[in-house]
N, CA, C and O atoms as CSV, one atom per row, in Angstrom:
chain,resi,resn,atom,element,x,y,z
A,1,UNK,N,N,-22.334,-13.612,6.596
A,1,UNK,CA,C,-21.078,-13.973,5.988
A,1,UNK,C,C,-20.411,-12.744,5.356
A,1,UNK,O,O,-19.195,-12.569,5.275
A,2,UNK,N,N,-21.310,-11.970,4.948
A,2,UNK,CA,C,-20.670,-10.946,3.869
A,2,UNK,C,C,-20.250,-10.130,5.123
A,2,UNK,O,O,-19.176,-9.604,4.833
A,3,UNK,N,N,-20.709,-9.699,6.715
A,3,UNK,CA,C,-20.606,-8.860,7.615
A,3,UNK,C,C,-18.896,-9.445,7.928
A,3,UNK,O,O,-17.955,-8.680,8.142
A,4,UNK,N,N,-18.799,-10.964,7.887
A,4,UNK,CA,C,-17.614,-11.080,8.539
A,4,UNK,C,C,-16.555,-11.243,7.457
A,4,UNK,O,O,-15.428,-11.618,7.778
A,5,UNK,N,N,-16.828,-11.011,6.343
A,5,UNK,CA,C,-15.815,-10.373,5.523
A,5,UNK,C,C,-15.152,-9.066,5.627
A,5,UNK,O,O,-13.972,-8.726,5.712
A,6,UNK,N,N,-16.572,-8.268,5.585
A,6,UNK,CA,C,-15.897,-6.692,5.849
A,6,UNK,C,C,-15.388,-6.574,7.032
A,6,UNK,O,O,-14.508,-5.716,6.975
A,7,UNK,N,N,-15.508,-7.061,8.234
A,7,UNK,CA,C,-14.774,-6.737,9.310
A,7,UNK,C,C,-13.716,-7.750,9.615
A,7,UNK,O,O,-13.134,-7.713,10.699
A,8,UNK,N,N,-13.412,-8.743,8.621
A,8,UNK,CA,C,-11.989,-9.177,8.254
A,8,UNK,C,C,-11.379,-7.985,7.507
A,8,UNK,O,O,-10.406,-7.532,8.109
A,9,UNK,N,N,-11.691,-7.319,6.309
A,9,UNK,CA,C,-11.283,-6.506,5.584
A,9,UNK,C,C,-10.558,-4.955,6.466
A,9,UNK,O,O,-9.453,-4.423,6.354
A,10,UNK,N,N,-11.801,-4.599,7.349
A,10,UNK,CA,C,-11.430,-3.736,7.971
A,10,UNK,C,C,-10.093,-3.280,9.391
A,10,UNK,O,O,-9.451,-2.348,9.877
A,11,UNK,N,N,-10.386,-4.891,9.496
A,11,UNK,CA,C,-9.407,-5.017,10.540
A,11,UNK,C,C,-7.341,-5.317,9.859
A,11,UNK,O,O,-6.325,-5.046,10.499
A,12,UNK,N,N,-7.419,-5.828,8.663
A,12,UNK,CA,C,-6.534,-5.940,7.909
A,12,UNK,C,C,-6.169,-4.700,7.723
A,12,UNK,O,O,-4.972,-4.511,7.942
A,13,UNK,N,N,-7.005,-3.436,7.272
A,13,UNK,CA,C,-6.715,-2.036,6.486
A,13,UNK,C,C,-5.872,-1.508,7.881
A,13,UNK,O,O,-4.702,-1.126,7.914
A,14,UNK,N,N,-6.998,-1.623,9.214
A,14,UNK,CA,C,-6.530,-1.100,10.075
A,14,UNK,C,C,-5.192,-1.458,10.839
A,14,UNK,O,O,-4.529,-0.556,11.350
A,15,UNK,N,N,-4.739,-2.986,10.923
A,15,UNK,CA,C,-3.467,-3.396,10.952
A,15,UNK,C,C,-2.027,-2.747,10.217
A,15,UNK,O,O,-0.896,-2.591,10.677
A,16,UNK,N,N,-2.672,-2.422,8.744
A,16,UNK,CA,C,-1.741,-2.281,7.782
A,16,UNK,C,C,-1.432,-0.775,7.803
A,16,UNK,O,O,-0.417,-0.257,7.338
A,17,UNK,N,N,-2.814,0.072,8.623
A,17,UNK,CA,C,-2.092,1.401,8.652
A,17,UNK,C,C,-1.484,1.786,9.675
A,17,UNK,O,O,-0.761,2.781,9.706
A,18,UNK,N,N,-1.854,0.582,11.192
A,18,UNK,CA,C,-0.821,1.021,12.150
A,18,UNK,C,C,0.783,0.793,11.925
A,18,UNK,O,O,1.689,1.511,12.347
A,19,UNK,N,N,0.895,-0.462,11.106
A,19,UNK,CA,C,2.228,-0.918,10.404
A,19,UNK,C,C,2.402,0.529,9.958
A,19,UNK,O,O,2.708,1.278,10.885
A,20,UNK,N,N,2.292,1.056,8.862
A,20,UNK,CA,C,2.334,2.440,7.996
A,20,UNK,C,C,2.768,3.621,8.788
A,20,UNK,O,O,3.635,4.325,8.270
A,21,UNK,N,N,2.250,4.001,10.111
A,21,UNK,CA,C,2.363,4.701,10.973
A,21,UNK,C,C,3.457,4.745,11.789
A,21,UNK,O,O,3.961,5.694,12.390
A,22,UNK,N,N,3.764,3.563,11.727
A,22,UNK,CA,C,5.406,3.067,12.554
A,22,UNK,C,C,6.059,3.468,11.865
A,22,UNK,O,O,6.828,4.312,12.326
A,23,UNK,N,N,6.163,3.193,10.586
A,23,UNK,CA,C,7.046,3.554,9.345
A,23,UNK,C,C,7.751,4.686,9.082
A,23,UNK,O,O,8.941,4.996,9.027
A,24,UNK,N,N,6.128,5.512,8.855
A,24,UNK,CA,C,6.629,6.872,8.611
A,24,UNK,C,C,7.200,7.605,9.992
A,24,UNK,O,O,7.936,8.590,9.931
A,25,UNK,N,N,6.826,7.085,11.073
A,25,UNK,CA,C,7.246,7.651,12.431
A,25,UNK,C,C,9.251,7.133,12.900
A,25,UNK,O,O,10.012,7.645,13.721
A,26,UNK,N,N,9.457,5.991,11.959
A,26,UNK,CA,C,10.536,5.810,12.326
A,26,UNK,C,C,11.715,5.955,10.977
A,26,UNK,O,O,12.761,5.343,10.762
A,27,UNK,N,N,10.945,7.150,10.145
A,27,UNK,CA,C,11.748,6.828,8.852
A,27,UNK,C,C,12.346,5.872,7.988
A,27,UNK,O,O,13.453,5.668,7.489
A,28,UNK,N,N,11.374,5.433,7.992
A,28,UNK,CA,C,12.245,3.626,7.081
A,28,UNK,C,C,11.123,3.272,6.202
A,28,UNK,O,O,10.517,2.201,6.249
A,29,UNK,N,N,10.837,4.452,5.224
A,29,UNK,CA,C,10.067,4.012,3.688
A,29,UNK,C,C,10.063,3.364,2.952
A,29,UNK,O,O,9.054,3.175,2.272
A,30,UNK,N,N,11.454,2.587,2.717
A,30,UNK,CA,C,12.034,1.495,2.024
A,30,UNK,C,C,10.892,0.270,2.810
A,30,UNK,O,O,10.389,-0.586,2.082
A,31,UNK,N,N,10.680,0.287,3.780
A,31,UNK,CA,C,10.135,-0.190,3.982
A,31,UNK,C,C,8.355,-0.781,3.643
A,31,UNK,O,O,7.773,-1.719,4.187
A,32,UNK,N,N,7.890,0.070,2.670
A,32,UNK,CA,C,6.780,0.011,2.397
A,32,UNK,C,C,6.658,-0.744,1.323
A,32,UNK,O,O,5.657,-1.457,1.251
A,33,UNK,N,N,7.301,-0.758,0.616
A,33,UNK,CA,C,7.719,-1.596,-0.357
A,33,UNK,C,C,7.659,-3.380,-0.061
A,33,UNK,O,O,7.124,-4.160,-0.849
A,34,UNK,N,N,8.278,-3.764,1.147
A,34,UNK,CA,C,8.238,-5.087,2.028
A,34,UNK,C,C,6.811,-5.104,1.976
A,34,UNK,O,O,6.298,-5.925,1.215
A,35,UNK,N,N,5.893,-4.161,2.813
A,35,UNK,CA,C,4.608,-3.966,3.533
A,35,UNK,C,C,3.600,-4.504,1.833
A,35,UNK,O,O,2.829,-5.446,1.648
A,36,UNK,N,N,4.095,-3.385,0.871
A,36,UNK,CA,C,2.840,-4.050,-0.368
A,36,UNK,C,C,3.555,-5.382,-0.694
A,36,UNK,O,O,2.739,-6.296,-0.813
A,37,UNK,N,N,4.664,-5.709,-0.848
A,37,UNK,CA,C,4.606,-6.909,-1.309
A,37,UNK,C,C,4.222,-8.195,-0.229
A,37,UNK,O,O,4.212,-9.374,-0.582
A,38,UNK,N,N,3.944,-7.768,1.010
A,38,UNK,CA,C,3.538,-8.865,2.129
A,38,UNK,C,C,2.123,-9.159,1.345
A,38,UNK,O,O,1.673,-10.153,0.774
A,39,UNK,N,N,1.569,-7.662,1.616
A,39,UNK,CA,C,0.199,-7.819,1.775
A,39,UNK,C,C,-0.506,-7.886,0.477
A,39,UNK,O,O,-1.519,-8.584,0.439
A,40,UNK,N,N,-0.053,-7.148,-0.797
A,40,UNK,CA,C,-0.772,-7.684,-1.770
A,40,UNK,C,C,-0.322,-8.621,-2.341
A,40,UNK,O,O,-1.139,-9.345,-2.910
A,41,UNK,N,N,0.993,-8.946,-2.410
A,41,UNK,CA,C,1.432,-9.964,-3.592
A,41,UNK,C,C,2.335,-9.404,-4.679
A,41,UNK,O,O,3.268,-10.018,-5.195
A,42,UNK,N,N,1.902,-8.017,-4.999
A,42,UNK,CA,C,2.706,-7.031,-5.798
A,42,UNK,C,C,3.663,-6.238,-5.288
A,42,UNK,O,O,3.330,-5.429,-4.422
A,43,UNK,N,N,5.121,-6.313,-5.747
A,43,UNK,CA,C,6.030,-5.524,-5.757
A,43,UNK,C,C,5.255,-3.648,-5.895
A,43,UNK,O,O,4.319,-3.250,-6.589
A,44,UNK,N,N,6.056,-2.975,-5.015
A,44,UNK,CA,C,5.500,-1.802,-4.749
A,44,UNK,C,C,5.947,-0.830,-6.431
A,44,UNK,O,O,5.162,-0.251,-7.182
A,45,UNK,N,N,7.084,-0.938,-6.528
A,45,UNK,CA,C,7.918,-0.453,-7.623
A,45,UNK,C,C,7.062,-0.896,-9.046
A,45,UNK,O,O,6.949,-0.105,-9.982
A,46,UNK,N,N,6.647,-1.877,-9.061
A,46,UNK,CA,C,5.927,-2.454,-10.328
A,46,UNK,C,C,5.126,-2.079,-10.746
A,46,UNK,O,O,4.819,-1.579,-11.829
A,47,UNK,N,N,4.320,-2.493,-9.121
A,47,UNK,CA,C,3.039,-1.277,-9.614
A,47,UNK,C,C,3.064,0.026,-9.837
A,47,UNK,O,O,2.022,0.449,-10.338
A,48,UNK,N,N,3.941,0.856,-9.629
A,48,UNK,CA,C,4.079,2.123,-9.993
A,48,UNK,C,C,4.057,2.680,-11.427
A,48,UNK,O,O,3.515,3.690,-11.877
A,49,UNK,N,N,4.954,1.537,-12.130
A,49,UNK,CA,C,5.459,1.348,-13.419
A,49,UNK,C,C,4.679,0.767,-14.329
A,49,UNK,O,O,5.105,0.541,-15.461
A,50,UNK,N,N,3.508,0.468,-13.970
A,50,UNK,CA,C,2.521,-0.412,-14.728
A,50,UNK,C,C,1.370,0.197,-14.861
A,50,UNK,O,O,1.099,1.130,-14.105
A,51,UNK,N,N,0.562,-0.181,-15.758
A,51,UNK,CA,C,-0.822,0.556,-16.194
A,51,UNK,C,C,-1.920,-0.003,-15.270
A,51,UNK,O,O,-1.842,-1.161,-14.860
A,52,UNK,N,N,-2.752,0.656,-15.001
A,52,UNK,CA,C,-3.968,0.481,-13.983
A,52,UNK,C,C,-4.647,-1.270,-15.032
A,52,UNK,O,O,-4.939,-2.317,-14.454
A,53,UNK,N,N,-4.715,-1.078,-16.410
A,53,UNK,CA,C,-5.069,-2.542,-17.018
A,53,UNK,C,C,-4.191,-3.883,-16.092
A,53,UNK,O,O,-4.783,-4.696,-15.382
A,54,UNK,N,N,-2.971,-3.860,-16.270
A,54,UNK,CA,C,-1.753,-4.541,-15.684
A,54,UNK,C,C,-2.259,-5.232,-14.398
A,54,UNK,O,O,-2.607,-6.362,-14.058
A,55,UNK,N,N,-2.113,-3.826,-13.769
A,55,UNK,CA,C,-2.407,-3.860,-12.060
A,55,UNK,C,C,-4.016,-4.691,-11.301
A,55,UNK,O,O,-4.291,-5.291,-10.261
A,56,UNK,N,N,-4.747,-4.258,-12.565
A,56,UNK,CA,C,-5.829,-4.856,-12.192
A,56,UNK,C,C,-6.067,-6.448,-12.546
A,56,UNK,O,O,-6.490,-7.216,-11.681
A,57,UNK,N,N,-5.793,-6.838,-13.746
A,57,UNK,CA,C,-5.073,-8.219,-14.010
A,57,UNK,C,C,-4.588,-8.904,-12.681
A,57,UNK,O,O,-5.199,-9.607,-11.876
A,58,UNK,N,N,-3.658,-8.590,-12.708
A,58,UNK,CA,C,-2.665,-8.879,-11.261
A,58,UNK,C,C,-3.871,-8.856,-10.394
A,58,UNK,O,O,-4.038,-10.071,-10.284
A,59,UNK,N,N,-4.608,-8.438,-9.861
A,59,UNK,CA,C,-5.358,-8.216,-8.754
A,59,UNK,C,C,-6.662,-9.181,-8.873
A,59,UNK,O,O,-7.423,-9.315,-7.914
A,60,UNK,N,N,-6.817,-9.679,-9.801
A,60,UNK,CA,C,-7.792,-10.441,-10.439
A,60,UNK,C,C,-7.547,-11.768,-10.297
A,60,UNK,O,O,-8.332,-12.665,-10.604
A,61,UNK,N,N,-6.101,-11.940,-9.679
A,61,UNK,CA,C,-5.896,-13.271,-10.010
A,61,UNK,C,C,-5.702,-14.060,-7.915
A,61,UNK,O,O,-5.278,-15.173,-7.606
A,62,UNK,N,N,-6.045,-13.289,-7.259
A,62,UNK,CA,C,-6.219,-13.412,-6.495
A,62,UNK,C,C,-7.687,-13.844,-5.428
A,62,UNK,O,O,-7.843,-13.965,-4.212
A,63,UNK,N,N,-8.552,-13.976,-6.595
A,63,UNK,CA,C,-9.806,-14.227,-6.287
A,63,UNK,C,C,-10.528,-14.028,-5.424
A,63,UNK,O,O,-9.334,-14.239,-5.208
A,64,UNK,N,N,-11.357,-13.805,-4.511
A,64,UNK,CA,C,-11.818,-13.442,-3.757
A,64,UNK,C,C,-11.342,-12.070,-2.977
A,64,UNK,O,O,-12.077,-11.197,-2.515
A,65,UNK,N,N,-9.740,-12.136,-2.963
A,65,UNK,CA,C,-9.318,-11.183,-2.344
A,65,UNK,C,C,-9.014,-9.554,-3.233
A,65,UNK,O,O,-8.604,-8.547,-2.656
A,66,UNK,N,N,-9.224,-9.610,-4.219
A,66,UNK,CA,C,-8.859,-8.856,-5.164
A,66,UNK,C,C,-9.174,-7.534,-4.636
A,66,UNK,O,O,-8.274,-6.698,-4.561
A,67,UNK,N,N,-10.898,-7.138,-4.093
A,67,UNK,CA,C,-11.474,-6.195,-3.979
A,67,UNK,C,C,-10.242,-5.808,-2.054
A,67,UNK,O,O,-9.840,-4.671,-1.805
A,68,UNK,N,N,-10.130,-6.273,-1.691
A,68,UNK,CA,C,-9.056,-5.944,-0.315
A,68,UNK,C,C,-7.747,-5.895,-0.725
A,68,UNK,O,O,-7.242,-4.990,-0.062
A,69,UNK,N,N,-6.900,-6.380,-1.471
A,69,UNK,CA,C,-5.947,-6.310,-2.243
A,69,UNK,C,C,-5.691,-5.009,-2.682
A,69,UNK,O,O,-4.740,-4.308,-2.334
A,70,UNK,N,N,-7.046,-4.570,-3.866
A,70,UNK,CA,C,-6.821,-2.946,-4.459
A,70,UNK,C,C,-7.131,-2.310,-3.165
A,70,UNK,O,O,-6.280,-1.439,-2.988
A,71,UNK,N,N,-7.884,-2.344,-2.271
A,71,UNK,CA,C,-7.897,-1.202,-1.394
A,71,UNK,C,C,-6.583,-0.960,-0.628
A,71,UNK,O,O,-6.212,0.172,-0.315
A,72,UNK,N,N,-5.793,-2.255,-0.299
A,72,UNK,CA,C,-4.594,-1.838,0.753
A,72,UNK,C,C,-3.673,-1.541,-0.676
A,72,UNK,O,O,-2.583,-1.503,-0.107
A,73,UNK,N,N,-3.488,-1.412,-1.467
A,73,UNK,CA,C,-2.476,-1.232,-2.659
A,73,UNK,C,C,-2.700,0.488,-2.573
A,73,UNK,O,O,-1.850,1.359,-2.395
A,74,UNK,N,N,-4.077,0.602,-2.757
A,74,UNK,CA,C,-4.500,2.103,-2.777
A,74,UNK,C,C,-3.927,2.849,-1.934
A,74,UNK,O,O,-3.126,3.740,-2.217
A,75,UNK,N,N,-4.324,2.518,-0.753
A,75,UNK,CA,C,-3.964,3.344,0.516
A,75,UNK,C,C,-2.030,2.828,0.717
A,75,UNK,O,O,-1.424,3.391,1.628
A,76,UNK,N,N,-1.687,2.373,0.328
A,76,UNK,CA,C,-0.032,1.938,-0.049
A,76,UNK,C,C,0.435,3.363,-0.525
A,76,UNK,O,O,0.993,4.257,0.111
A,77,UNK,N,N,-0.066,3.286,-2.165
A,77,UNK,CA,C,0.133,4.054,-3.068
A,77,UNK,C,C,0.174,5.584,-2.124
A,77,UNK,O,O,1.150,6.330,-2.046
A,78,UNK,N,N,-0.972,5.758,-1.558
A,78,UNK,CA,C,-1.411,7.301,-1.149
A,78,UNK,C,C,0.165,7.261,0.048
A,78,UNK,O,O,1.252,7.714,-0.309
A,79,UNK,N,N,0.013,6.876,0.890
A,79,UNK,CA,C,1.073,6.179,2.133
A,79,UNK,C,C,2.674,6.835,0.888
A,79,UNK,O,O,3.168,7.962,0.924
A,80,UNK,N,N,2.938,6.109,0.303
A,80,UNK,CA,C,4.184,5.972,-0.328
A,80,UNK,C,C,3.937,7.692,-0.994
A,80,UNK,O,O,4.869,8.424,-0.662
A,81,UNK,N,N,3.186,8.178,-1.586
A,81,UNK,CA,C,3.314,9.211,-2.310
A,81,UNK,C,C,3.225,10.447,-1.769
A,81,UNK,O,O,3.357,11.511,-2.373
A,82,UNK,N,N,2.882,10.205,-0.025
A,82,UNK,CA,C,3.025,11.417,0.993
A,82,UNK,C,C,4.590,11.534,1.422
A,82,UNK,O,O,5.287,12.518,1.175
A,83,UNK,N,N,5.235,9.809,2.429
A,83,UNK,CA,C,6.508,9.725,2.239
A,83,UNK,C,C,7.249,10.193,0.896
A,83,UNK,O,O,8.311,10.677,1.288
A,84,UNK,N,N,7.211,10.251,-0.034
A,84,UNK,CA,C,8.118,10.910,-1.013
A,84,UNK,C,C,7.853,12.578,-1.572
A,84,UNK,O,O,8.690,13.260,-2.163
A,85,UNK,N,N,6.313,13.034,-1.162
A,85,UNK,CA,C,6.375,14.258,-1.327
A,85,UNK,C,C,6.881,15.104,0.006
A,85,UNK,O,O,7.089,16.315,-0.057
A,86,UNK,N,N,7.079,14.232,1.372
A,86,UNK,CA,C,7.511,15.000,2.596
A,86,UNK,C,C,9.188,14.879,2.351
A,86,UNK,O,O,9.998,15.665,2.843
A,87,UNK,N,N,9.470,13.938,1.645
A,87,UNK,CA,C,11.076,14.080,1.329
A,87,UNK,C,C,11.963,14.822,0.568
A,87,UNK,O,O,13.156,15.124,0.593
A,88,UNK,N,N,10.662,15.078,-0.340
A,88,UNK,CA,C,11.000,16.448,-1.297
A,88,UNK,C,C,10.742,17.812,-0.457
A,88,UNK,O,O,11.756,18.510,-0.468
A,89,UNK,N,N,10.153,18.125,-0.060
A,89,UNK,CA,C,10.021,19.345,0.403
A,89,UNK,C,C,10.964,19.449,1.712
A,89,UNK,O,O,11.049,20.476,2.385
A,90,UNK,N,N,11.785,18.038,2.034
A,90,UNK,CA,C,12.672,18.342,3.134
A,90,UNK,C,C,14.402,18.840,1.675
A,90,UNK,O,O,15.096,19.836,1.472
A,91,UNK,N,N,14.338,17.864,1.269
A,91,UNK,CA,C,15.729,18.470,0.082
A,91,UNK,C,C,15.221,19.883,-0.382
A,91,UNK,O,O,16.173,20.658,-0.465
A,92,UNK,N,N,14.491,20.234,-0.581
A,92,UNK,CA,C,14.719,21.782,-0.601
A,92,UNK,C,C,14.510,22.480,-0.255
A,92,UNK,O,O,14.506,23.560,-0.844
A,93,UNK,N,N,14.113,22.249,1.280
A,93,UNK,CA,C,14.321,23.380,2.200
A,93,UNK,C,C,15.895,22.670,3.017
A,93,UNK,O,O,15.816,22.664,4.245
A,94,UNK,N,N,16.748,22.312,2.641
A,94,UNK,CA,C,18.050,21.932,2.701
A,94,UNK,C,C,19.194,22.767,1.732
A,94,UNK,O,O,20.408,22.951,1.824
A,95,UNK,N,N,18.210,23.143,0.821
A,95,UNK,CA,C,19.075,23.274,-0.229
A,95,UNK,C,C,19.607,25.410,-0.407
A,95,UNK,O,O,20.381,25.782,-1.290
């Protein structure tokens, strides 16, 4: 049982980063934002703005799913914070 959890889990991560991959391949970051709030439940923006206490609350209340929840939030977070550091380094080499 616990085997066909993780390879529910794994196959979700892996779904969610080919989604991710489209994304960043077709420029539409705004879009990731849709993607965490599909998949965790949490607004992408919120969590940004909120304390890891907050976030984990929130994630707690999802029961069972909590521990797959923080991992695709995680890899969100990392996802979203490459898109915005590749956007910066495009404005100033523009500039």
């Amino acid at each position: 049982m616990a085997q066909d959890y993780i390879l529910r889990l794994i196959e979700q991560i892996a779904l969610m980063l080919a989604e991710l991959s489209r994304l960043k391949a077709s420029e539409r970051p705004t879009r990731i934002s849709a993607l965490a709030l599909r998949e965790t439940g949490l607004p992408l923006d919120f969590v940004k703005h909120s304390s890891p206490e907050i976030i984990l609350q929130l994630l707690e209340t999802g029961g069972g799913t909590q521990h797959a929840r923080a991992i695709l939030l995680a890899e969100l977070l990392l996802q979203d914070a490459d898109l915005n550091s590749g956007r910066g380094e495009k404005s100033r080499s523009n500039h």
